[in-house]
Backbone as a chain_set.jsonl record, in Angstrom:
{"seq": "XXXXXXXXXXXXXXXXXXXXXXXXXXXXXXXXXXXXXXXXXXXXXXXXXXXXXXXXXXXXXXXXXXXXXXXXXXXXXXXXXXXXXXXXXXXXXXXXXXXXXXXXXXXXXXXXXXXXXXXXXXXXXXXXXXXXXXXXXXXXXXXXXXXXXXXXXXXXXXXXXXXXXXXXXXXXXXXXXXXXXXXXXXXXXXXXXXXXXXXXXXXXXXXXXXXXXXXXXXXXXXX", "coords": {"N": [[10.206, -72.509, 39.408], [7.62, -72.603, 42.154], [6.719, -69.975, 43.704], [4.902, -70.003, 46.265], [5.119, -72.456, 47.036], [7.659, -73.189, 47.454], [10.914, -74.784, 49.058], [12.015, -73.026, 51.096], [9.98, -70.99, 51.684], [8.168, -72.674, 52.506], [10.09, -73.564, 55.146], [9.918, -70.515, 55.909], [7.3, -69.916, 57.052], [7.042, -72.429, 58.778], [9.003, -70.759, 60.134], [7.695, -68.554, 61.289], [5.283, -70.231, 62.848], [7.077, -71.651, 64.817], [7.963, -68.991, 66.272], [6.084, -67.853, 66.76], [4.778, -69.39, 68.622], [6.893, -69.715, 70.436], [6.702, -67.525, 71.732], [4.071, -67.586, 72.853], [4.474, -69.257, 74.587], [6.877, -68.124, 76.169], [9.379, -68.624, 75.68], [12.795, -69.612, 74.837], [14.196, -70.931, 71.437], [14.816, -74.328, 70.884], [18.26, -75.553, 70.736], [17.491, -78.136, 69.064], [16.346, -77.009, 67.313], [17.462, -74.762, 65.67], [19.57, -76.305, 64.799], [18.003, -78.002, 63.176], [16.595, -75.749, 61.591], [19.256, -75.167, 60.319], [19.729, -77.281, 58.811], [17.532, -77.574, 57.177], [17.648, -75.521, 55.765], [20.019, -75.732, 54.179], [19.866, -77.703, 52.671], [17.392, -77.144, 51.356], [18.44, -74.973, 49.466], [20.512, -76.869, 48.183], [18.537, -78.278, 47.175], [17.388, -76.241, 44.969], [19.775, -75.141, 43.771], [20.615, -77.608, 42.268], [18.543, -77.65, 40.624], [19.069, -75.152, 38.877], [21.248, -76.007, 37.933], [20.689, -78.313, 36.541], [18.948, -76.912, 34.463], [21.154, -75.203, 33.328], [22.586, -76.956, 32.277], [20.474, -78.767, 30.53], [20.153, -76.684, 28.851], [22.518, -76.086, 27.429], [23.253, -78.572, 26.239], [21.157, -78.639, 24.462], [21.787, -76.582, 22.563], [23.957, -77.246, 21.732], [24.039, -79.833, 20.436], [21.947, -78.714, 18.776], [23.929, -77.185, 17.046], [25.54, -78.67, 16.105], [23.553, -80.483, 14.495], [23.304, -77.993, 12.909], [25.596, -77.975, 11.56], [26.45, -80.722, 10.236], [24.454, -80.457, 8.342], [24.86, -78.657, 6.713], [26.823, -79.078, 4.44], [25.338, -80.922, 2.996], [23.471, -79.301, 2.213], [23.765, -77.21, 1.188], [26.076, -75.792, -1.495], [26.354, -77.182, -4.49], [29.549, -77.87, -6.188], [29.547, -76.764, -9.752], [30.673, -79.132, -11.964], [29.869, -78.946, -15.144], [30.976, -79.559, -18.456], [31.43, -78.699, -21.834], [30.223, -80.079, -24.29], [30.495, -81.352, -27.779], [27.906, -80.532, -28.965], [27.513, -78.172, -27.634], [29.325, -76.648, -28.832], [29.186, -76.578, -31.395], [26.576, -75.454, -32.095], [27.448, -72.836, -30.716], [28.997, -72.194, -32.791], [27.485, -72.137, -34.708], [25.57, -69.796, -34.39], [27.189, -67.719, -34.272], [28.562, -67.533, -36.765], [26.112, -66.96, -38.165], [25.231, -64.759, -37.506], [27.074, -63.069, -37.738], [27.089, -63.53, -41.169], [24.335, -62.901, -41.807], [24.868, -59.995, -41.998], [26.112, -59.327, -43.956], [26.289, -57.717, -47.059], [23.803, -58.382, -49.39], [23.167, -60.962, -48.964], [20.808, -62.488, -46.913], [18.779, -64.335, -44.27], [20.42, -66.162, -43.34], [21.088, -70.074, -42.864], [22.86, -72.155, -40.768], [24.799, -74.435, -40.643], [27.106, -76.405, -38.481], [29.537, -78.847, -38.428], [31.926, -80.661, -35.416], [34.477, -82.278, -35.069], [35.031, -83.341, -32.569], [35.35, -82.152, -28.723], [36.25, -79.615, -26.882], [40.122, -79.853, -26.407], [42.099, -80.381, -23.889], [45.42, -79.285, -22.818], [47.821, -80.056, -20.583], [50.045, -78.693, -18.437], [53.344, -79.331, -17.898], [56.196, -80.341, -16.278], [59.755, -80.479, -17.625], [62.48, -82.689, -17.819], [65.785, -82.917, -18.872], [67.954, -85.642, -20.211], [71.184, -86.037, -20.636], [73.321, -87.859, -22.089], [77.253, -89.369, -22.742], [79.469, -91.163, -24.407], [82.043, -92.873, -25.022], [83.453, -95.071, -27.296], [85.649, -97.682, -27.534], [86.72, -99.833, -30.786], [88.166, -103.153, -31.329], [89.713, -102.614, -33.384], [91.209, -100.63, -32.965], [89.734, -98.462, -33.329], [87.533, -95.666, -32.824], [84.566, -93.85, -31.198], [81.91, -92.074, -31.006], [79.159, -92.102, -28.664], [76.08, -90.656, -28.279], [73.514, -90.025, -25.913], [70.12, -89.45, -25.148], [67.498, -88.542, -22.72], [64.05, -87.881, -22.017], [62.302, -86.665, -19.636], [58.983, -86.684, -18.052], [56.989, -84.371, -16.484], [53.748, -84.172, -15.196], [52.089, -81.143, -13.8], [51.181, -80.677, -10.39], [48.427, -79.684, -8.92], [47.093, -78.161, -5.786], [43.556, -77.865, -4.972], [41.506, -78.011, -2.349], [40.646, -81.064, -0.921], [41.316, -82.44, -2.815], [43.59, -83.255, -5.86], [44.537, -81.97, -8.95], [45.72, -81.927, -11.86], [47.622, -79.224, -13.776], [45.93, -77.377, -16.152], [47.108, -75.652, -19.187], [46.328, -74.576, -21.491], [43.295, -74.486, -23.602], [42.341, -76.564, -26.169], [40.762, -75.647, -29.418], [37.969, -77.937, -30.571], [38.483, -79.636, -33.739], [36.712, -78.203, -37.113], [34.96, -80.403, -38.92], [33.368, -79.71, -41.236], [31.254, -77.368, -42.951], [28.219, -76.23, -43.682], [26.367, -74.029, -45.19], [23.064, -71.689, -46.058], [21.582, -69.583, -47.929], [19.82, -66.524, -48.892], [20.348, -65.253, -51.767], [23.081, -66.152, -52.191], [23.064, -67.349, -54.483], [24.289, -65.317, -56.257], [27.362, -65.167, -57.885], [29.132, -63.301, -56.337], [28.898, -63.162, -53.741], [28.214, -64.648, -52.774], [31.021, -66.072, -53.023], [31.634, -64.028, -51.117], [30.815, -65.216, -48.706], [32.16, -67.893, -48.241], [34.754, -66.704, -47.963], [34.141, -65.563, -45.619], [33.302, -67.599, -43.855], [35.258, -69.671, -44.075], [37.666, -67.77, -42.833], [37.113, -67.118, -40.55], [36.733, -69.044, -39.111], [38.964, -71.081, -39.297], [38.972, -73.13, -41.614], [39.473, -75.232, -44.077], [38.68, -74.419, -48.124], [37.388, -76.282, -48.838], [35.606, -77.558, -47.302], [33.662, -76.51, -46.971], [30.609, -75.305, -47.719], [28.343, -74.0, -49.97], [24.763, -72.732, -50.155], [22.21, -71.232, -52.377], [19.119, -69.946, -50.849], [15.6, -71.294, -51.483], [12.933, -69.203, -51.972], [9.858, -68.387, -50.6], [7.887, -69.165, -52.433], [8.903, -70.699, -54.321]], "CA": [[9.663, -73.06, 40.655], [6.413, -71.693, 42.204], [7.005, -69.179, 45.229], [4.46, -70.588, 46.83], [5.291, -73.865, 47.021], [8.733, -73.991, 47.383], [11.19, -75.498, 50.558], [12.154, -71.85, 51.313], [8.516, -70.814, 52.009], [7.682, -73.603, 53.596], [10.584, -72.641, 56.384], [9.882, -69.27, 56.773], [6.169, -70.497, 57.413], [7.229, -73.423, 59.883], [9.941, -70.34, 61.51], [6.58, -67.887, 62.576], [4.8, -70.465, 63.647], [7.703, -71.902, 65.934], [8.305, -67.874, 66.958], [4.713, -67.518, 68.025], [4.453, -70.965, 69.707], [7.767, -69.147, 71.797], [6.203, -65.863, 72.4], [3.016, -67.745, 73.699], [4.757, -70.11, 76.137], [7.931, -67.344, 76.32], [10.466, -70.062, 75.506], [13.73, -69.608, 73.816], [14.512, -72.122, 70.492], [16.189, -74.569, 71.391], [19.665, -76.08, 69.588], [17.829, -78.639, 68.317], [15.31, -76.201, 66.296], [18.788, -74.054, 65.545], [20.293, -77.346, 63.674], [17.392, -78.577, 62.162], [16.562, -74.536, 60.543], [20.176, -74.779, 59.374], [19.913, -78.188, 57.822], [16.532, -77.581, 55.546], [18.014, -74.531, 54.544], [21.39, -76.145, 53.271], [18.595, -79.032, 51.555], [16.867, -76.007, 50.125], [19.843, -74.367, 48.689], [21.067, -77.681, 47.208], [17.286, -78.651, 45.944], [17.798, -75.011, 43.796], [21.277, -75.474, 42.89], [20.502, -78.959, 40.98], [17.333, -77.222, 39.499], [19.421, -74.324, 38.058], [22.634, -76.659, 37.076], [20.063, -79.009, 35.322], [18.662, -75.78, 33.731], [21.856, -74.849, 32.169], [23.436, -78.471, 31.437], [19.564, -78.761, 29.391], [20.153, -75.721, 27.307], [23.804, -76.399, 26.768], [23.211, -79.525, 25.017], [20.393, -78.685, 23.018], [22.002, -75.624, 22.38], [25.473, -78.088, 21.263], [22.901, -80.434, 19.619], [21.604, -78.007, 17.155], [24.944, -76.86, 15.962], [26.155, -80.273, 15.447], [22.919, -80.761, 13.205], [23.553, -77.651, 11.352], [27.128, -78.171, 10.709], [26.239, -81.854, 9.661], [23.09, -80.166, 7.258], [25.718, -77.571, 5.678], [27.299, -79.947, 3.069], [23.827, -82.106, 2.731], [22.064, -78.784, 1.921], [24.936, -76.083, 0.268], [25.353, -75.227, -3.005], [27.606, -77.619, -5.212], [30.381, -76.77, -7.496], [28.983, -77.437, -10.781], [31.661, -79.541, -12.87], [29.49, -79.317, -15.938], [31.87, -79.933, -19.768], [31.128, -78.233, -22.959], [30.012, -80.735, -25.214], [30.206, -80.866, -28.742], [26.659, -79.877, -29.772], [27.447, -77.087, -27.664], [30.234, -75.971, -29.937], [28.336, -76.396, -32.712], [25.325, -74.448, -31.647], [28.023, -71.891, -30.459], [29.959, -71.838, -33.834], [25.997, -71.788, -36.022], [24.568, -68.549, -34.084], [28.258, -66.779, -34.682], [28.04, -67.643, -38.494], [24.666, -66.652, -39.063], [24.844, -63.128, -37.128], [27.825, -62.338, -38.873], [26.869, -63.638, -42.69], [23.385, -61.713, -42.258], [25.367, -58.422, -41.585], [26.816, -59.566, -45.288], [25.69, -57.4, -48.488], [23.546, -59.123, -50.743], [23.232, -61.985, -47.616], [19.493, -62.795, -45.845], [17.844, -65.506, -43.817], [21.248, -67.524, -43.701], [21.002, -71.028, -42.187], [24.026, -72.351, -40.884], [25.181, -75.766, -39.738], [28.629, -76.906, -38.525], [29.863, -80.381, -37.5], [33.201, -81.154, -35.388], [34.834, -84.022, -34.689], [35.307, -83.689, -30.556], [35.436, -81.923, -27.815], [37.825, -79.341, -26.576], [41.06, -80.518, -25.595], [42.87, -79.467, -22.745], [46.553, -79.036, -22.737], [48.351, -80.141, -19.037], [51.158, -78.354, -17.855], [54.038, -80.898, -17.495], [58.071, -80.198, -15.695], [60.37, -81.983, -18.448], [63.769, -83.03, -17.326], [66.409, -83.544, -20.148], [69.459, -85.736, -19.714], [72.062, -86.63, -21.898], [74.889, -88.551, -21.79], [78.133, -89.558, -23.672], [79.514, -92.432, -23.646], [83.683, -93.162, -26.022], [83.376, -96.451, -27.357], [86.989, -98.105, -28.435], [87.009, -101.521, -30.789], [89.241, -103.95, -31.338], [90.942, -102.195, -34.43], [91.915, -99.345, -32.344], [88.492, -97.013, -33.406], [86.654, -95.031, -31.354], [83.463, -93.073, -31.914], [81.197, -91.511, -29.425], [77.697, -92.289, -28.811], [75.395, -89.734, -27.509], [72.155, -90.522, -25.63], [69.218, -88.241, -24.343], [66.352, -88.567, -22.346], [63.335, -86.682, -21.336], [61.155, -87.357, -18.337], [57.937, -85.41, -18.232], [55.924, -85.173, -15.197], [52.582, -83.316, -14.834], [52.2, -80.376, -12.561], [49.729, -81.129, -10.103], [47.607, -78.563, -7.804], [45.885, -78.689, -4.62], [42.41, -77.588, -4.555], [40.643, -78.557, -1.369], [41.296, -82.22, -0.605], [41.951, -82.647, -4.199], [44.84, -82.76, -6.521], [44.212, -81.632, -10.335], [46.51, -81.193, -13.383], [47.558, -78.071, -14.133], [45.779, -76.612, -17.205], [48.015, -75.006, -19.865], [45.787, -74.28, -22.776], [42.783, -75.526, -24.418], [42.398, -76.153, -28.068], [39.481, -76.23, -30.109], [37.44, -79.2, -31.535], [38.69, -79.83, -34.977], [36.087, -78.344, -37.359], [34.923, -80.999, -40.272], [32.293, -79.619, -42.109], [30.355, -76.172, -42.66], [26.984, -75.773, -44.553], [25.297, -72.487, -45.552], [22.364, -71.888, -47.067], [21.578, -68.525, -47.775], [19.297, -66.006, -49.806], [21.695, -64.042, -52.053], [23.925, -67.232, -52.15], [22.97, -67.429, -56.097], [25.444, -64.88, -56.697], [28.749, -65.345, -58.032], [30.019, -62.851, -55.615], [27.909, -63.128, -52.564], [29.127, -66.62, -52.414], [32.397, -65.654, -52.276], [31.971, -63.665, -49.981], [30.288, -66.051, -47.804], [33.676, -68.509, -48.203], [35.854, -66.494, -47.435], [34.02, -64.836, -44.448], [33.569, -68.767, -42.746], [36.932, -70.127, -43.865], [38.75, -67.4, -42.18], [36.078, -67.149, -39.309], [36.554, -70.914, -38.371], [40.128, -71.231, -39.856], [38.45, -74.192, -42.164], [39.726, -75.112, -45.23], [37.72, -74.272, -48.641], [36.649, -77.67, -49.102], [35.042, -78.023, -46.61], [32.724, -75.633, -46.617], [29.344, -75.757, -48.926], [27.201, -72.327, -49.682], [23.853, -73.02, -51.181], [21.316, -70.649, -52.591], [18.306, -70.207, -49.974], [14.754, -71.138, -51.893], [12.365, -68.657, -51.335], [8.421, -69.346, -50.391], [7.37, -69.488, -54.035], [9.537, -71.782, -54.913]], "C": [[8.682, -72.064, 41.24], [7.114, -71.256, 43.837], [6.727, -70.278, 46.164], [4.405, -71.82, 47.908], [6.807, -74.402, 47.367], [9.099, -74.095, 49.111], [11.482, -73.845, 50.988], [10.994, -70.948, 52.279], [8.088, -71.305, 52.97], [8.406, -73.279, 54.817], [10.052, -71.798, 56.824], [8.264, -69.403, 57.482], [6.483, -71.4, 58.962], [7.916, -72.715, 60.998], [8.607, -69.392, 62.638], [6.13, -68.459, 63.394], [5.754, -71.12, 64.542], [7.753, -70.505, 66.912], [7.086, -67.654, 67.731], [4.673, -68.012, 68.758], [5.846, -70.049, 70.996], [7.319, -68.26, 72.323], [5.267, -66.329, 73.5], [3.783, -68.112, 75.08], [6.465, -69.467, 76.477], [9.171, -68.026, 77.14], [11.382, -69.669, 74.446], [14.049, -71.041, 72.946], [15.525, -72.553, 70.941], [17.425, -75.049, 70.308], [19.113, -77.277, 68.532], [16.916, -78.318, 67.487], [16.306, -75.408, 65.331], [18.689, -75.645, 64.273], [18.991, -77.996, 62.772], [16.656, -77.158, 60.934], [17.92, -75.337, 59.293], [20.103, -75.947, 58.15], [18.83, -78.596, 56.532], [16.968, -76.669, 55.001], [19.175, -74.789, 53.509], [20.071, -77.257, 52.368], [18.216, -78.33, 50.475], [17.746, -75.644, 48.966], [20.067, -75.507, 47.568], [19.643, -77.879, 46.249], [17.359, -77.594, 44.734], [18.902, -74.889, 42.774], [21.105, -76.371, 41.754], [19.683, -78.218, 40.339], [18.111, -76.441, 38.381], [20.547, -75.172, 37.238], [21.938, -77.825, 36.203], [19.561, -77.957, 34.104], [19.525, -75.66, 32.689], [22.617, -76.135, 31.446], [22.285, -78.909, 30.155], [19.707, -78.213, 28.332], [21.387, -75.964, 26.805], [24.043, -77.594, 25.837], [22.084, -79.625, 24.337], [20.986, -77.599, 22.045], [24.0, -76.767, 20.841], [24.751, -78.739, 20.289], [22.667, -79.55, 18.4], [22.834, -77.211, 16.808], [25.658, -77.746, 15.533], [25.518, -80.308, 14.298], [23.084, -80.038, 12.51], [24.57, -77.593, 10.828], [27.041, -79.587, 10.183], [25.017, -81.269, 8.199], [23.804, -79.247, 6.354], [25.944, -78.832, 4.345], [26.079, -80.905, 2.418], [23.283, -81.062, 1.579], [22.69, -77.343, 0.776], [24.962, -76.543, -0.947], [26.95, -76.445, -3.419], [28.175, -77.328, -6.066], [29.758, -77.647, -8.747], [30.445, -78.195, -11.738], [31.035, -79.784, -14.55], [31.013, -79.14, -17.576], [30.723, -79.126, -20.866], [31.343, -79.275, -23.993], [30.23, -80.62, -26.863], [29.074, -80.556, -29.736], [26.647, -78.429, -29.314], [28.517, -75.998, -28.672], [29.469, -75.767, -30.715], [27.524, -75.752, -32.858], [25.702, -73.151, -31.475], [28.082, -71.263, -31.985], [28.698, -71.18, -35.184], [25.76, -70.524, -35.706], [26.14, -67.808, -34.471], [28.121, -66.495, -36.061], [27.188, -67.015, -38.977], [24.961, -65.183, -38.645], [25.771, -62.808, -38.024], [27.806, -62.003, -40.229], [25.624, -62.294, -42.635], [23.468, -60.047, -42.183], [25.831, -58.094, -42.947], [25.913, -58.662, -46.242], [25.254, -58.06, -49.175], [23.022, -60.699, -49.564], [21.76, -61.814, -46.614], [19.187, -64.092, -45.395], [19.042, -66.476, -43.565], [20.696, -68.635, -42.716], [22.287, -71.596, -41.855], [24.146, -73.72, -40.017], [26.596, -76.418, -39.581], [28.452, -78.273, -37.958], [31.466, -79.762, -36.837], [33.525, -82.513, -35.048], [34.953, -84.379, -32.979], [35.138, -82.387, -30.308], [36.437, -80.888, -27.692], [39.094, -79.782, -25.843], [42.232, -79.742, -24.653], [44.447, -80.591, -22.815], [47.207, -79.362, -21.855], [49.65, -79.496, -19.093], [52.08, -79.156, -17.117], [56.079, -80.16, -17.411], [58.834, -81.025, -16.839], [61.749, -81.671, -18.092], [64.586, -83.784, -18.464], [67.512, -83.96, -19.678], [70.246, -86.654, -20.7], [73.661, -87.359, -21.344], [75.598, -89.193, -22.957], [79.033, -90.315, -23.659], [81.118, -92.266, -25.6], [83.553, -94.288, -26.076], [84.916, -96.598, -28.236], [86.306, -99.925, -29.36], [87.65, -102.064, -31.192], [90.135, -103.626, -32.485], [91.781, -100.923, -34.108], [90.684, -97.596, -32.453], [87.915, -96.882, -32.531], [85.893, -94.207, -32.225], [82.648, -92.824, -30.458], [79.851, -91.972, -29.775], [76.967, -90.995, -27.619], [73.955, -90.279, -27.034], [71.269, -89.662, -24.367], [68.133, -88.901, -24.234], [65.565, -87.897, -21.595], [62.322, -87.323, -20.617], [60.414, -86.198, -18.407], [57.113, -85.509, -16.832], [54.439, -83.91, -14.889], [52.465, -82.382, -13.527], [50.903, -80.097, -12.211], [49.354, -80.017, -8.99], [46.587, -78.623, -6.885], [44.297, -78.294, -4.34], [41.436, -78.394, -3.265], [41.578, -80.068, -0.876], [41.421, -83.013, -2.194], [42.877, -82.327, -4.724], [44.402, -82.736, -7.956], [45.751, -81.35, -10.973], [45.891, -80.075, -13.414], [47.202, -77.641, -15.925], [46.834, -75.618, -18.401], [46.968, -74.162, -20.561], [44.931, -75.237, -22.997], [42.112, -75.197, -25.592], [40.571, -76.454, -28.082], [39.149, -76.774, -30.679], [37.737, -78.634, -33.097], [36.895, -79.496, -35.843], [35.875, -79.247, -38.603], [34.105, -80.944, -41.084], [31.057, -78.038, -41.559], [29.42, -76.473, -43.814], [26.214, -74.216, -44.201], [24.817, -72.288, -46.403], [21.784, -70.351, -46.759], [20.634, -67.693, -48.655], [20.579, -65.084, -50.159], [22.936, -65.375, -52.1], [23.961, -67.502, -53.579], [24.377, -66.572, -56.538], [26.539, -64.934, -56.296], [29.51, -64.683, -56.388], [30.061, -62.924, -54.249], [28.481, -64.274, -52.326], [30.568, -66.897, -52.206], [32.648, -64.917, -51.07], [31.751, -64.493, -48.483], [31.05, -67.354, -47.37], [34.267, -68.164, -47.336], [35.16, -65.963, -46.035], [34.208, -66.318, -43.334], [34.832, -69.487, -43.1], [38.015, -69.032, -42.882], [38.331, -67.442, -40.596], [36.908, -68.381, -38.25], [37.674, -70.819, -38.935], [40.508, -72.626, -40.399], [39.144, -74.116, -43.723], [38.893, -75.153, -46.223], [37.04, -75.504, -49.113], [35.962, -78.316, -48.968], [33.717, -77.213, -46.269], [31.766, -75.38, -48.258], [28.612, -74.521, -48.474], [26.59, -72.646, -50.521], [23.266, -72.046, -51.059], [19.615, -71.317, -51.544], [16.591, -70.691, -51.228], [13.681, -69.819, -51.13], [10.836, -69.344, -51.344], [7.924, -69.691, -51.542], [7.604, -70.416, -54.428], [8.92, -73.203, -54.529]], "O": [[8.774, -70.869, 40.963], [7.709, -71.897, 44.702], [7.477, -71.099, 46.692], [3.911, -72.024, 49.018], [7.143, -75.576, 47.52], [8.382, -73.804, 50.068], [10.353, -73.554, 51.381], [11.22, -70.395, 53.355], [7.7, -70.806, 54.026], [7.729, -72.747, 55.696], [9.592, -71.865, 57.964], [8.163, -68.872, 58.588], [6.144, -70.969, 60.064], [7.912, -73.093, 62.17], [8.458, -69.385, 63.86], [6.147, -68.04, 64.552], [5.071, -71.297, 65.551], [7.628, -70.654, 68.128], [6.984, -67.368, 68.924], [4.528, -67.47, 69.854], [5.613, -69.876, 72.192], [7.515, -68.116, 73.53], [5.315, -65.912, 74.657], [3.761, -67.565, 76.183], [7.266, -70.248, 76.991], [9.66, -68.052, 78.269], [10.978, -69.408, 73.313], [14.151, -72.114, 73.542], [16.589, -72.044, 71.294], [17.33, -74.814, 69.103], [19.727, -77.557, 67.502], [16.499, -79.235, 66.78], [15.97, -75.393, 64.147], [17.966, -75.851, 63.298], [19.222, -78.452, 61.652], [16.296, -77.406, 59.783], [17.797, -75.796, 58.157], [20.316, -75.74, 56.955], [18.941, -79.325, 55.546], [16.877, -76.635, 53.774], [19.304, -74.286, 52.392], [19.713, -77.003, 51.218], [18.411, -78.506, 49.273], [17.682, -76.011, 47.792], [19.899, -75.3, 46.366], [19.576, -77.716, 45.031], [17.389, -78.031, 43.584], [18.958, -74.66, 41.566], [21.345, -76.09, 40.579], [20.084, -78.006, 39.195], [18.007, -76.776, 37.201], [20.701, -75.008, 36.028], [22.548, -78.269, 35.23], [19.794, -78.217, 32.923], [19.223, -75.838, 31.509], [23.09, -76.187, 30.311], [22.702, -79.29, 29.061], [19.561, -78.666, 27.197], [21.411, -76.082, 25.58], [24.833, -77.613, 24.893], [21.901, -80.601, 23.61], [20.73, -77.67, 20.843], [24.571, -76.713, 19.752], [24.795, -78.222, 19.172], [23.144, -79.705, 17.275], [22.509, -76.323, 16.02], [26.413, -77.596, 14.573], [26.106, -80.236, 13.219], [23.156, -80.423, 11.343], [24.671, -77.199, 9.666], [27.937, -79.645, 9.341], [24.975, -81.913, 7.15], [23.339, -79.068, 5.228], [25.104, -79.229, 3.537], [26.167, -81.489, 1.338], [22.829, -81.403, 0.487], [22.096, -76.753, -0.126], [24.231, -77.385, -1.469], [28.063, -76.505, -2.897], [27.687, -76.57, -6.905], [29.539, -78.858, -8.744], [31.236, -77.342, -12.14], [31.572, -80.657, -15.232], [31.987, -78.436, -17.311], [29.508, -79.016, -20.702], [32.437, -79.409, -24.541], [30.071, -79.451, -27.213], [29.194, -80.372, -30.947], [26.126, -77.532, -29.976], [28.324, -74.84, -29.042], [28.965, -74.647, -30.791], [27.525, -75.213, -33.965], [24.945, -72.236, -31.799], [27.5, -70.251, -32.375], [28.811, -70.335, -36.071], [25.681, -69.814, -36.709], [25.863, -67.052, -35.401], [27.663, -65.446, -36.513], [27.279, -66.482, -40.083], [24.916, -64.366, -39.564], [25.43, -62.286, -39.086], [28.18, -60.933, -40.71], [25.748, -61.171, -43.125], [22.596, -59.182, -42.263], [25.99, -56.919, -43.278], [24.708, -58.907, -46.179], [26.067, -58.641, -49.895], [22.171, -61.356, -50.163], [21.745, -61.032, -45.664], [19.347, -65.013, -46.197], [18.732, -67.667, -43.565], [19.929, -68.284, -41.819], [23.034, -71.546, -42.833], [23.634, -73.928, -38.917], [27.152, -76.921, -40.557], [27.544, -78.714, -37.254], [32.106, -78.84, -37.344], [32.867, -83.529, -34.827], [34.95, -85.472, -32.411], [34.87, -81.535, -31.155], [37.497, -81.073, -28.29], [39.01, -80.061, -24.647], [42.959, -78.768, -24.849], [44.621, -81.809, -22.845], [48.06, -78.525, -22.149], [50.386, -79.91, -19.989], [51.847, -79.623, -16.002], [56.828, -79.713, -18.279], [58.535, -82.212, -16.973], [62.157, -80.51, -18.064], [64.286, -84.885, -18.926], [68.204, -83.268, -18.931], [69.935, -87.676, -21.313], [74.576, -87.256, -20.527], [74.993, -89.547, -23.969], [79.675, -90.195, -22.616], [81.005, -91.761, -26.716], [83.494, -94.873, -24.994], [85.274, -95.935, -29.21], [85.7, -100.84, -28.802], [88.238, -101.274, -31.93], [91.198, -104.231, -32.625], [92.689, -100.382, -34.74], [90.727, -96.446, -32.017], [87.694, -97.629, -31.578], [86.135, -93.861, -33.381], [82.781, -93.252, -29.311], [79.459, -92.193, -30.921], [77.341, -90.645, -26.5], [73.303, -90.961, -27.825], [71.571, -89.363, -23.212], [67.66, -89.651, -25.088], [65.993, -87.307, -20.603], [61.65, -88.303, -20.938], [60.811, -85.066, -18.684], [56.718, -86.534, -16.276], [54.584, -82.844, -14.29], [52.708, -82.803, -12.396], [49.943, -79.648, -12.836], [50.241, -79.601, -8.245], [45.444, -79.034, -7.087], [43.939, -78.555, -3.191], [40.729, -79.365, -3.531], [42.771, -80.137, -0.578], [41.63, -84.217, -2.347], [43.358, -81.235, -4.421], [43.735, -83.741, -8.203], [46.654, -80.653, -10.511], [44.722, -79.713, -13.276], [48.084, -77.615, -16.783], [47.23, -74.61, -17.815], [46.784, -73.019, -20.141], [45.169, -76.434, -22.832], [41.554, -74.173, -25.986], [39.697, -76.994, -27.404], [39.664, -76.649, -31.79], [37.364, -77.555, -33.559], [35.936, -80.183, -35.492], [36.633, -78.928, -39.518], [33.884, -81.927, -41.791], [30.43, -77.761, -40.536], [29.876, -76.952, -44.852], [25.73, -73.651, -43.22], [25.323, -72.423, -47.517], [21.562, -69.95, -45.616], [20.543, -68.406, -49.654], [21.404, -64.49, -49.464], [24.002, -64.792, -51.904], [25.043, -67.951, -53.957], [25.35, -67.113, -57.063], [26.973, -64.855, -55.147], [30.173, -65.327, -55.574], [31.098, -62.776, -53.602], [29.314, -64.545, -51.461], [31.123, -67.698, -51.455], [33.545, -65.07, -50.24], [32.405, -64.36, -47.449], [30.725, -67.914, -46.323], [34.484, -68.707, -46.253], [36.018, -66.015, -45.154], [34.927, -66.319, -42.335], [35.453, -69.917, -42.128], [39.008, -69.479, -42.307], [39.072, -67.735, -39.659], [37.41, -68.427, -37.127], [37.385, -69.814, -39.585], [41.525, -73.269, -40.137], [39.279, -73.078, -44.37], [37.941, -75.861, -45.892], [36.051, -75.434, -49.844], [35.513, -79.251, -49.63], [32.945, -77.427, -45.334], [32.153, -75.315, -49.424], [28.331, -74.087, -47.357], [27.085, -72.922, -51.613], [23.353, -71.505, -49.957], [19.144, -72.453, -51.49], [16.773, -69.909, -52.161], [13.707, -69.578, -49.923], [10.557, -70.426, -51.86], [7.429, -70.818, -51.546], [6.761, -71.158, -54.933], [9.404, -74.233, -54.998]]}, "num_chains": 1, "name": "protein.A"}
């Protein structure tokens, strides 16, 4: 609010010139100059009051306002959990670059190429409560025999875990995709021995049986 200009001002303005106007004609104010001071100054007062209590009721809700929007813009704009899966090309891609670094570390062993297949995915294991109960049961029949019967049963129940406002199976273990097929093609794969070695290094590697696994001689550029 401008000095100048405000009701405040304006009083003390309107009180000289009443004080002079008394001095001239040396006249005391009367009561009803008294009550009408007191009642612009209570006006004043309140006109200020609202100004300042609009003041802070303004900033308080823009101030409320923009933390609403950025607690509404958090989850819009934050980082999400990635749930990405390991596919099976990524196995495979995994299981080729292992193969190859290792074979070309091989004696007699250059340039290998290596290609695996599997059949899936890795499989995950759940962690499951099992409850065994048995019971035994005397059977009589009509010739006077008896024999017992026994009878068991198992209830299984998955053990489940709270993350957030989620519930998940509990993880045990997880296996690895069945492998069904290795190829290697190799320089140095011609020989008898080299080729054995190149067997046995991915059958035990991959814990593949030898059947399944094919080692060819690499051509070279000439060829």
């Amino acid at each position: 609010m401008n000095n100048e200009k405000g009701p405040l001002t304006w009083i003390k303005k309107w009180l000289q010139q009443e004080s002079s106007s008394s001095k001239g004609e040396n006249k005391k104010p009367s009561k009803y100059q008294y009550l009408l001071v007191v009642l612009l100054a209570g006006v004043a007062i309140m006109l200020v009051g609202n100004v300042f209590s609009s003041n802070q009721e303004g900033q308080s809700a823009q101030t409320f306002s923009d933390k609403n929007e950025s607690e509404e813009d958090v989850p819009a704009l934050g980082p999400k959990k990635s749930e990405d899966t390991i596919t099976m090309s990524d196995f495979e891609r995994m299981y080729e670059t292992q193969i190859k670094d290792a074979l070309d570390q091989i004696v007699g062993v250059s340039d290998a190429a290596v290609m695996v297949n599997v059949a899936s995915t890795a499989t995950n294991v759940y962690e499951k409560n099992q409850t065994t109960q048995e019971q035994t049961t005397e059977e009589t029949d009509r010739q006077g025999g008896k024999r017992i019967v026994e009878d068991s049963s198992v209830d299984e129940q998955l053990v489940i875990l709270r993350e957030g406002d989620k519930e998940v199976p509990l993880i045990s273990q997880t296996e690895k995709p069945e492998i069904t097929g290795v190829l290697v093609v190799a320089k140095g794969a011609e020989n008898i021995q080299v080729k054995q070695w190149i067997i046995e290094a991915v059958t035990r590697v991959l814990d593949v049986p030898i059947h399944r696994v094919a080692v060819l001689p690499k051509k070279s550029k000439g060829d």
